[in-house]
C-alpha atoms as one frame of an Amber mdcrd trajectory, in Angstrom:
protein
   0.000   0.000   0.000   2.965   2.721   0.757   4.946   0.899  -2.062   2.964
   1.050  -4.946   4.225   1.635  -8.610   0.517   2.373 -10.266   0.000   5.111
 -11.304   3.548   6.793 -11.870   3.920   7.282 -15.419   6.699   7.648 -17.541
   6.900  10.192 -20.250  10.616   9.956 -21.407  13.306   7.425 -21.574  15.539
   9.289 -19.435  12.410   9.772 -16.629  12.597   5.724 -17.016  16.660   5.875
 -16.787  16.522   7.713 -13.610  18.917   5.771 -10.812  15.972   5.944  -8.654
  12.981   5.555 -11.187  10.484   5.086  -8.799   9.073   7.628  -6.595   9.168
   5.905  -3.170  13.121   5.231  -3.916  13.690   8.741  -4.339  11.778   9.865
  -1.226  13.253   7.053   1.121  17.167   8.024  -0.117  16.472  11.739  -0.086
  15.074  11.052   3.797  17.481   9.145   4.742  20.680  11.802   3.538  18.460
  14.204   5.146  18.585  11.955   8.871  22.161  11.066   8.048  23.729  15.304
   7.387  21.226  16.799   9.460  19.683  14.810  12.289  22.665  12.524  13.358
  25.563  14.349  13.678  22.732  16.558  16.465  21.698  13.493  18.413  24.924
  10.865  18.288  27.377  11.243  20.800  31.133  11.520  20.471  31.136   7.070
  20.907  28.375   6.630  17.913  30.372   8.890  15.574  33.856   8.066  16.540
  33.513   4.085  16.809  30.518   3.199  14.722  28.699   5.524  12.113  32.107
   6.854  10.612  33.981   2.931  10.550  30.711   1.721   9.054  30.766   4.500
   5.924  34.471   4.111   5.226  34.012  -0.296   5.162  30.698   0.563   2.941
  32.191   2.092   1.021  35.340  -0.496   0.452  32.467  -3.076   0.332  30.762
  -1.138  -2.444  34.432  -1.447  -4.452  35.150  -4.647  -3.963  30.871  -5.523
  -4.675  31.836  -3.712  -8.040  34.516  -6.355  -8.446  33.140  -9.226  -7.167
  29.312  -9.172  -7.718  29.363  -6.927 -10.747  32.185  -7.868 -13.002  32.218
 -11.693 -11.067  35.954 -11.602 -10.308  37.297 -12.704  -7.193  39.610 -10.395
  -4.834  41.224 -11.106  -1.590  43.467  -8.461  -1.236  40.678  -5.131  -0.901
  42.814  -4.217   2.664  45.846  -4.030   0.025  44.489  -1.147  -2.179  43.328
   0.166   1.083  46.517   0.274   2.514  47.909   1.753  -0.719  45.041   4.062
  -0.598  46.156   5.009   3.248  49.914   5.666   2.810  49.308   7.238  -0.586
  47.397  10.023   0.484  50.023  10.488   3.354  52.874  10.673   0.973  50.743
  13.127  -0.962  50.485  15.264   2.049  53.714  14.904   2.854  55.876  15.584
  -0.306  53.737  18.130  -2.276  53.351  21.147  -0.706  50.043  22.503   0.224
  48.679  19.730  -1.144  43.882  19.970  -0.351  43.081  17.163   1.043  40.260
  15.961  -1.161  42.859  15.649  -3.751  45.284  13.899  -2.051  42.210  11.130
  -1.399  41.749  11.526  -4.973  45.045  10.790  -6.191  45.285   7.818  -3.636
  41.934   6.324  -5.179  44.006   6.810  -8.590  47.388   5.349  -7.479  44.749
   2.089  -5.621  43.628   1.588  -9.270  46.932   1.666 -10.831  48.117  -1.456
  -8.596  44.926  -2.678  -8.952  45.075  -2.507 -12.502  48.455  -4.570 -12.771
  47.125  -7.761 -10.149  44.170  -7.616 -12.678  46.327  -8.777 -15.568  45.900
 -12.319 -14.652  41.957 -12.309 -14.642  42.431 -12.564 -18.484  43.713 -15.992
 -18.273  42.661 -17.435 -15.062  39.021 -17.085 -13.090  37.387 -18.284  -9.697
  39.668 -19.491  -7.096  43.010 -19.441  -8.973  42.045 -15.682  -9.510  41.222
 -15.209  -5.708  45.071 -16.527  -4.975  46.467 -13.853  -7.568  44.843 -11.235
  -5.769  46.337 -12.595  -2.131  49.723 -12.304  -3.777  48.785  -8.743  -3.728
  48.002  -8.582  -0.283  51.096  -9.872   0.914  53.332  -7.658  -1.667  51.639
  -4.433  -0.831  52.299  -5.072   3.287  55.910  -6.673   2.420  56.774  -3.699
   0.434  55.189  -0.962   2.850  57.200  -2.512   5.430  60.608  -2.923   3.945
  60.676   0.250   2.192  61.289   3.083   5.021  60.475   5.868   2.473  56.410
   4.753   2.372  56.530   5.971   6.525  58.474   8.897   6.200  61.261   6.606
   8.038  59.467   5.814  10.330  61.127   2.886  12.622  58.375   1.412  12.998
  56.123   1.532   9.713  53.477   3.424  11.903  52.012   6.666  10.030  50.199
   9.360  11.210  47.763  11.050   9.393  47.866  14.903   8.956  45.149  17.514
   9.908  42.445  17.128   6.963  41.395  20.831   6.312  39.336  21.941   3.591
  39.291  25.474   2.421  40.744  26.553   5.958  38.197  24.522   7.513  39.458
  21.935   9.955  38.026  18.801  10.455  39.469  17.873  13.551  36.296  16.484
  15.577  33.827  13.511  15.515  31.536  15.524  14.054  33.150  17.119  11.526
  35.112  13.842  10.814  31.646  11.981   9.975  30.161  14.518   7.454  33.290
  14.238   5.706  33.047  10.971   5.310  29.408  10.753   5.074  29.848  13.318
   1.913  32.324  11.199   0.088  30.941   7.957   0.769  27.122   9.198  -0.232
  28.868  11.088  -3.781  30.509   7.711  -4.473  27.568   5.795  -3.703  25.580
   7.487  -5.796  28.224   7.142  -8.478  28.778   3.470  -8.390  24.588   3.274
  -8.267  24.684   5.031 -12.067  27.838   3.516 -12.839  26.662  -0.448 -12.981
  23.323   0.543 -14.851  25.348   2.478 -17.242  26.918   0.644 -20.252  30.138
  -0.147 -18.630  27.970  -2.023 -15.776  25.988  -3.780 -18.547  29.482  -4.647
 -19.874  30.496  -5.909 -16.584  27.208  -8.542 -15.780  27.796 -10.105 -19.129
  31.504 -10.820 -18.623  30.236 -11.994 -15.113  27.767 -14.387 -16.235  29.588
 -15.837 -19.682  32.427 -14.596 -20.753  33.301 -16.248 -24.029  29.070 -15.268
 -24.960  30.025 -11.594 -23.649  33.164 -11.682 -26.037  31.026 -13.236 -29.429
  28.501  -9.484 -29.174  31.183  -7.714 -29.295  32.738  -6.730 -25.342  36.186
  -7.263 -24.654  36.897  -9.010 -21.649  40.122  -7.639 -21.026  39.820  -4.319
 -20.994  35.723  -4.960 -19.377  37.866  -7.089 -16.354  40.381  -3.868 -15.813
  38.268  -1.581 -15.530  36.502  -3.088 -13.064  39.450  -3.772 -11.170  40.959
   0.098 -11.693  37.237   1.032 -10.480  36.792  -1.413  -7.505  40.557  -0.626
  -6.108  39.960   3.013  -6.576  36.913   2.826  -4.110  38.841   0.799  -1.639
  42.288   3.082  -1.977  39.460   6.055  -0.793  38.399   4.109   1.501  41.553
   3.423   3.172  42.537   7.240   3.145  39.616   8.047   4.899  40.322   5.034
   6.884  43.583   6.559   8.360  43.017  10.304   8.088  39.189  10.319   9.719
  38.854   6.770  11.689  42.338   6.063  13.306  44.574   8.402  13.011  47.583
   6.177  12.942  47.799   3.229  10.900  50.612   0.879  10.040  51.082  -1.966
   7.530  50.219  -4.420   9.871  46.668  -2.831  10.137  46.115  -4.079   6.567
  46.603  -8.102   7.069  43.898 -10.658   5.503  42.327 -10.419   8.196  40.865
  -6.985   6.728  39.790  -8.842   3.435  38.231 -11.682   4.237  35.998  -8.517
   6.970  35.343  -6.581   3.772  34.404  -9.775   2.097  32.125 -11.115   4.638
  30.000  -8.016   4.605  29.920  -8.468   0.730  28.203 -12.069   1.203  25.987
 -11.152   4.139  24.771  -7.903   2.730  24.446  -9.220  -1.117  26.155  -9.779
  -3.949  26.125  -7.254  -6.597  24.190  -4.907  -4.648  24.961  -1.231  -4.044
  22.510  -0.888  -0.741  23.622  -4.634   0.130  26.970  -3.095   0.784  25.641
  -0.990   3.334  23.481  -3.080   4.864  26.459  -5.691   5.170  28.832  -3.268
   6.722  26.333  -2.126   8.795  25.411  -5.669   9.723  28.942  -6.422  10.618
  30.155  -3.000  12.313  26.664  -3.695  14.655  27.185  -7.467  15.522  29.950
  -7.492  17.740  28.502  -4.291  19.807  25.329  -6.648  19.929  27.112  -9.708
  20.604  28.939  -8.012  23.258  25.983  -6.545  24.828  23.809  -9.051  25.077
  25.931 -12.036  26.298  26.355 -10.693  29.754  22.524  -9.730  29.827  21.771
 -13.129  29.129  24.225 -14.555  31.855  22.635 -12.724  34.493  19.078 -12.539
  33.509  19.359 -16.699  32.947  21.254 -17.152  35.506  24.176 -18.907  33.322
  27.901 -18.902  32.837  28.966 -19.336  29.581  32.669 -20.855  29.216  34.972
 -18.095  28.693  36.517 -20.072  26.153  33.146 -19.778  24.356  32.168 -16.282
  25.039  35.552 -14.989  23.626  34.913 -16.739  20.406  30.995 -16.136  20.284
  31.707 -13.021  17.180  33.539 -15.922  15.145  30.728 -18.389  15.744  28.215
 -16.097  14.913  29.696 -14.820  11.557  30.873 -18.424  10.526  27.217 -19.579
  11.272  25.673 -16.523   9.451  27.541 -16.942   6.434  26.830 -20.885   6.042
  23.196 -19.632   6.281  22.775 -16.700   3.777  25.032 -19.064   1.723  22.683
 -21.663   2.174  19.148 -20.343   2.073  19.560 -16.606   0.807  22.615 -16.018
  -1.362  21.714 -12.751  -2.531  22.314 -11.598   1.106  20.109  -8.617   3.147
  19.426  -6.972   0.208  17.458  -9.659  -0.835  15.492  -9.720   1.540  14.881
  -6.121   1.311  13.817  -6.503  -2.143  11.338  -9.109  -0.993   9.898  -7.244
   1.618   8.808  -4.610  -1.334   7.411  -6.904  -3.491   5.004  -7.735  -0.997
   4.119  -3.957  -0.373   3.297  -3.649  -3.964   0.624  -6.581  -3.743  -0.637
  -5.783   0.060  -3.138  -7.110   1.053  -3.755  -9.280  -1.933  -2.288 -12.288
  -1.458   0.442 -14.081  -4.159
């Protein structure tokens, strides 16, 4: 009844082009940038904007990069905390070495020099697909943290690899609080979004869902896969290099190598599968998903000792985030593939039929 599609007419092909064609869509988005700029940053303490809301933009928006990789062009990545990492100490260097360089540049630039690596450990995906692909992109993870921590001149000479970030001001505008750190990255992450949302229903995404879903029948109409597979990866690892800038310079502060391990990946990767493949709001719902869990998790287990009266092993209670994202994953792999967003899309199909039944 509040989703219905009757009666909105289209009178153009670009009215039916729109990214959000429907009117619903547009309403629900434009609320919820309206909540996100304007109500938030007046009701969320310094905790919600330091330790949740700003990690879970900067890993939605790596998850949206490697989604463009992975559930768009179907290519399998395991090194997305590499390009971040590259994306991190890129924009520090920037900072660093050219003088008076803005800071929304130097996160440009580290998007750019992201895609270049990215583009070089996607020259394999020509030949080799699936899990052999997956391995060529863990090389890069390991290179990228060997050769950020062998080479001194990536820290500044630092002794110990350990960077930190400089003062991010815009137009002599500091953003130097929780605040002012989350609309930053709120604004990037929501121009990006919307970006990547045009981007896969534009040719080149078009390009990219026929490579994913037959290659050699995406080749015979004319797309080349090559050039189709490296863009996606200059694309995917320019998101994540972004992400990893605004991952050092609003989120920690100081960052090191180390910080980037697989550990990262296969993170980025599990929101990718919970929140659903090839899907720009699945991204966000699977960061949010896994940025919330372990606050959850960690609430709710002592609740549950006291109010039952139980005591769980420690043994257990330590490892209860593991078991819960192991278990999670064998069950949207299992009954819902397609992840949150899947479900979301569900739940609006039945809005446009209610109350009639199926």
């Amino acid at each position: 009844m509040l989703y219905r599609e009757a009666g909105q007419f289209k009178t153009s092909y670009a009215a039916d082009q729109q990214v959000f064609p429907i009117r619903q869509d547009r309403i629900g988005v434009a609320a919820a940038l309206v909540v996100a700029f304007l109500v938030v940053p007046l009701v969320a303490n310094q905790y919600w904007l330091s330790a949740i809301l700003t990690p879970f933009l900067i890993f939605a928006l790596a998850t949206i990069g490697l989604n463009i990789l992975t559930g768009y062009a179907g290519q399998l990545s395991l090194g997305t905390a590499a390009f971040m990492a590259v994306g991190a100490f890129a924009a520090y260097n920037f900072v660093l070495r050219v003088p008076d360089m803005p800071i929304l540049l130097a996160f440009a630039l580290a998007g750019v020099s992201a895609a270049l690596i990215g583009i070089v450990f996607g020259l394999p995906s020509l030949r080799i697909k699936g899990f052999y692909l997956a391995v060529a992109t863990l090389a890069a993870q390991f290179f990228v943290v060997w050769a950020l921590t062998h080479f001194p001149w990536f820290s500044n000479y630092s002794t110990s690899g350990v960077i930190s970030a400089q003062k991010m001001e815009i137009l002599g505008f500091a953003f130097d609080t929780p605040v002012r750190k989350y609309l930053l990255a709120l604004s990037i992450v929501a121009v990006l979004a919307i970006a990547a949302k045009n981007m896969v229903r534009s040719s080149v995404g078009r390009a990219w869902m026929a490579v994913r879903d037959m290659d050699v029948a995406a080749a015979v109409i004319g797309i080349r896969p090559l050039p189709t597979k490296l863009l996606a990866f200059a694309i995917s690892s320019f998101y994540c290099g972004v992400a990893g800038a605004l991952y050092a310079f609003a989120y920690l502060g100081t960052v090191e190598p180390e910080g980037f391990n697989l550990d990262l990946s296969f993170r980025i990767l599990f929101m990718v599968i919970i929140g659903g493949v090839g899907s720009i709001l699945g991204s966000f719902l699977g960061a949010a998903f896994i940025v919330l869990l372990p606050i959850f998790l960690n609430t709710m287990a002592p609740l549950l000792e006291h109010r039952l009266g139980l005591q769980l092993p420690a043994g257990l209670t330590s490892n209860l985030e593991l078991i819960v994202f192991g278990s999670l994953i064998i069950f949207f792999l299992a009954v819902e593939p397609h992840g949150l967003a899947r479900l979301w899309q569900i739940g609006k199909e039945k809005l446009r039929l209610w109350p009639f039944p199926h």
